[in-house]
N, C-alpha and C positions, 0 to 999 in steps of 0.2 A: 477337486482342487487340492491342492498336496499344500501339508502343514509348511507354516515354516518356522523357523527358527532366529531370532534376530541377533547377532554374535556383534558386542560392544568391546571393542578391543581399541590397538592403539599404544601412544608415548605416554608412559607415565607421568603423573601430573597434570594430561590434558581435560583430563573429565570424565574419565568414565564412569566412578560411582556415582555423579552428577546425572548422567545419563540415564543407567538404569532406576536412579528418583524419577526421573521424567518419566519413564516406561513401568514404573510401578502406578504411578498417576494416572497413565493412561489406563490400567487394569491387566497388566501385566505379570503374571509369576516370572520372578526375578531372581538369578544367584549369580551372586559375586565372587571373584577370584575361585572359579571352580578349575579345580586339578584337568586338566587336557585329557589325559586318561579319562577320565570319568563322559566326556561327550559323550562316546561311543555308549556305555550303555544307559546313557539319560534318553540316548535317539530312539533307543529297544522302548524304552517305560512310555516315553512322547508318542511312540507308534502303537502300543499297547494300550495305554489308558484315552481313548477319544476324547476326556473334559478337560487334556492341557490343550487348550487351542491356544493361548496367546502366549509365547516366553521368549523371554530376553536372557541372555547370560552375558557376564562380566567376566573375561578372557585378558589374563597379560602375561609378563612377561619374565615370571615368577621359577620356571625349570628350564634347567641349560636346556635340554634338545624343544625348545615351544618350538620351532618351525615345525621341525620332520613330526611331532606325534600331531601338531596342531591339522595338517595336512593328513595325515592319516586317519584321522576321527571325522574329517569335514568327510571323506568319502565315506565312511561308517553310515553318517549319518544318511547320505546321498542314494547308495545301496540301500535305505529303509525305506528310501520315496520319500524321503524328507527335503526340502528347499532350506538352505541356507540364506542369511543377508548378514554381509559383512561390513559393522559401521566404526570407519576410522574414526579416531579423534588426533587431533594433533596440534601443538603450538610451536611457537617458534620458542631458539633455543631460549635465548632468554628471559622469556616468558616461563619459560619451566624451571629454569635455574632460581628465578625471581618468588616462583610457588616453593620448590622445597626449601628456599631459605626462611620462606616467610611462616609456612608449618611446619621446619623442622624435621621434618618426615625422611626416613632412610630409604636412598633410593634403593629396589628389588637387587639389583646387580648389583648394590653393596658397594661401590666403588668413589672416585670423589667426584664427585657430581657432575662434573663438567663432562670428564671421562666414559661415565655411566651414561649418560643422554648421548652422547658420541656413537657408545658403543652399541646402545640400543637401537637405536636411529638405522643403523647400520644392518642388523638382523632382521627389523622389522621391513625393512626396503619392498621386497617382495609380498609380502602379505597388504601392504597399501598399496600396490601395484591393483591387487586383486580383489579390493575394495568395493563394492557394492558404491559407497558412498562414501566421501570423503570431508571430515566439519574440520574449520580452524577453529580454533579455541580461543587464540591470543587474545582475542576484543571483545568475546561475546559474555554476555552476564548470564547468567543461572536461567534469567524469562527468556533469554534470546536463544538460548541452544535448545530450550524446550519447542521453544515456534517451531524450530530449526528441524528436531524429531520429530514434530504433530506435524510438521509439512510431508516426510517421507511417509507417514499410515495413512495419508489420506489415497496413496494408489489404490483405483479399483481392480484395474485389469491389468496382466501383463504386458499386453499391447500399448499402455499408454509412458507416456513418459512426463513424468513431476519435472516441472520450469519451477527457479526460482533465479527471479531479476535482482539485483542486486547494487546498490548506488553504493560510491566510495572516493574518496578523496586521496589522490598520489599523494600527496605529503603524507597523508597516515601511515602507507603501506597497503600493496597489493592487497587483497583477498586470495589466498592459498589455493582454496578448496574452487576457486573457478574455474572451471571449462572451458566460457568464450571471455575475451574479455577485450574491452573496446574503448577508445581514447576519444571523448568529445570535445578535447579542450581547444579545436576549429571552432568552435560556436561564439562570438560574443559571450563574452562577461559580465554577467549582472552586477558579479560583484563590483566593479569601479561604476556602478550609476548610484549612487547619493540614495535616492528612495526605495532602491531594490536591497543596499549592500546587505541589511539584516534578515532580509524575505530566506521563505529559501524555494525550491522548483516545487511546490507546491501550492505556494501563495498565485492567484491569478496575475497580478503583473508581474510577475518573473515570469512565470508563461507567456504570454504577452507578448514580454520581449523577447523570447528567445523565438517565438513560434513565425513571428512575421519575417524573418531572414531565411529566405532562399534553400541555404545549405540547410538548414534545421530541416524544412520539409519535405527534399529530395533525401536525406539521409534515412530520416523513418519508415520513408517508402522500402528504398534497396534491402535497407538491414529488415526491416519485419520480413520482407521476400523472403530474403535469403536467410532468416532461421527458419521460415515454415514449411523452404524447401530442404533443410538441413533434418529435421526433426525425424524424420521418417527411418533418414539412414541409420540415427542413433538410434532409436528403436528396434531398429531391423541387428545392430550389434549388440542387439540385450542392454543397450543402457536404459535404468529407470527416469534416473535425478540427471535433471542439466539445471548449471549452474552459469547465470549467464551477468558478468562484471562490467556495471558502463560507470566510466573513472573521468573526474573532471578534477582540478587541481584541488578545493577540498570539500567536495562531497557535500557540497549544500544547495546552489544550484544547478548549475546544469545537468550533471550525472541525476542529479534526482527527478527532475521533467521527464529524461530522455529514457528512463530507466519505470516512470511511472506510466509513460505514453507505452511501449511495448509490451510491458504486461500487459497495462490493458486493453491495448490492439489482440496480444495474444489471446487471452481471455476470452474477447468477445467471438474470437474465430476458435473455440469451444475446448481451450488448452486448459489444463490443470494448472496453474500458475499464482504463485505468492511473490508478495512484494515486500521487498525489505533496503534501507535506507541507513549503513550502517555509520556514517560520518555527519549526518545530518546536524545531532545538536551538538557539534565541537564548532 
């Protein structure tokens, strides 16, 4: 089984030292803002010394040429029979504008801030393209991005591929980092019934109500189908992590029922699958 490497990169200000705390927790050897030149013979000492089994590095965007040397060292490392994984982090713009005002922190590219996250955004295009995994950052707390990591080490085999379902309110804002994503605001609304409006798709009468409507139990059927017959393909394209967004207008009932029933349909038909509910107590 060939080591791997797990490479924490991404827009500054999205979390990445955040990240490698998570994976230092996990028992991770961990280095931060290490020089791109230096991959290539850390991949020599990782292929030489057998007792670095687990590390994480902390990669940005710190020297003009990070694409071409960054691309240069992953195959270094790939010539050693080493396995890369490459985990974006990213926020939206102002969300990151909102972080370096609030720490003061000079962004890498030295530039005025707006401009720099512009311009970085822009270089980094391609390397998130080719992202193993893709987190937003914008909403998640410090416990949420860590779930978020301890979801992706829990792959056993390459063969398989990590489900996380995910519930979300459109007035919040998308979820980024989704792959499917699915609009169930066809279903009845809890929210205008008087005794439901504070529940939320958890509580049993909000199920209840949503479960005894027609559309509600023809929808579960097709859509569980059709991800269990989707799943295979993206496997079959080396994807690990699917990332799967059911959105109701705010993310307390419905998206949360309809998002809880298919994990755990997926689940029970022997899927890898975590559940997360990220609009629930707004």
């Amino acid at each position: 089984m060939k080591q791997t490497i797990f490479i924490i990169t991404g827009m500054s200000g999205s979390g990445k030292s955040q990240a490698l705390k998570c994976f230092e927790d996990f028992g991770f050897y961990c280095i931060d803002n290490l020089p791109i030149k230096l991959l290539g013979p850390l991949s020599e000492l990782i292929k030489k010394e057998k007792h670095f089994r687990n590390i994480a590095l902390g990669l940005d965007i710190r020297e003009a040429k990070f694409m071409n040397n960054f691309t240069e060292e992953i195959k270094t490392a790939e010539k050693l029979g080493l396995k890369t994984k490459i985990i974006f982090l990213d926020s939206a713009d102002s969300v990151l504008l909102q972080r370096f005002s609030e720490t003061r922190h000079r962004h890498p590219l030295g530039k005025n801030i707006a401009d720099a996250i512009k311009a970085e955004r822009k270089i980094l295009c391609s390397l998130k393209e080719k992202a193993d995994k893709v987190i937003d950052t914008s909403k998640l707390t410090l416990g949420e991005l860590k779930e978020n990591l301890s979801a992706l080490l829990e792959l056993k085999k390459s063969t398989e591929v990590k489900i996380s379902v995910l519930s979300f309110g459109y007035k919040y804002g998308l979820p980024l980092d989704a792959d499917l994503v699915f609009d169930v605001r066809f279903l009845p609304n809890p929210y205008y019934v008087g005794s439901l409006k504070h529940k939320t798709g958890l509580d049993k009468p909000v199920q209840n109500f949503i479960s005894r409507h027609r559309p509600y139990r023809q929808f579960i059927k097709d859509y569980t189908a059709q991800i269990k017959k989707l799943l295979p393909l993206y496997v079959k394209e080396g994807k690990s992590y699917l990332t799967i967004a059911i959105g109701c207008t705010g993310g307390k009932h419905r998206s949360v029922f309809i998002a809880h029933t298919i994990a755990s349909k997926l689940s029970a038909a022997g899927y890898s699958v975590s559940e997360y509910h990220r609009d629930i107590r707004k």
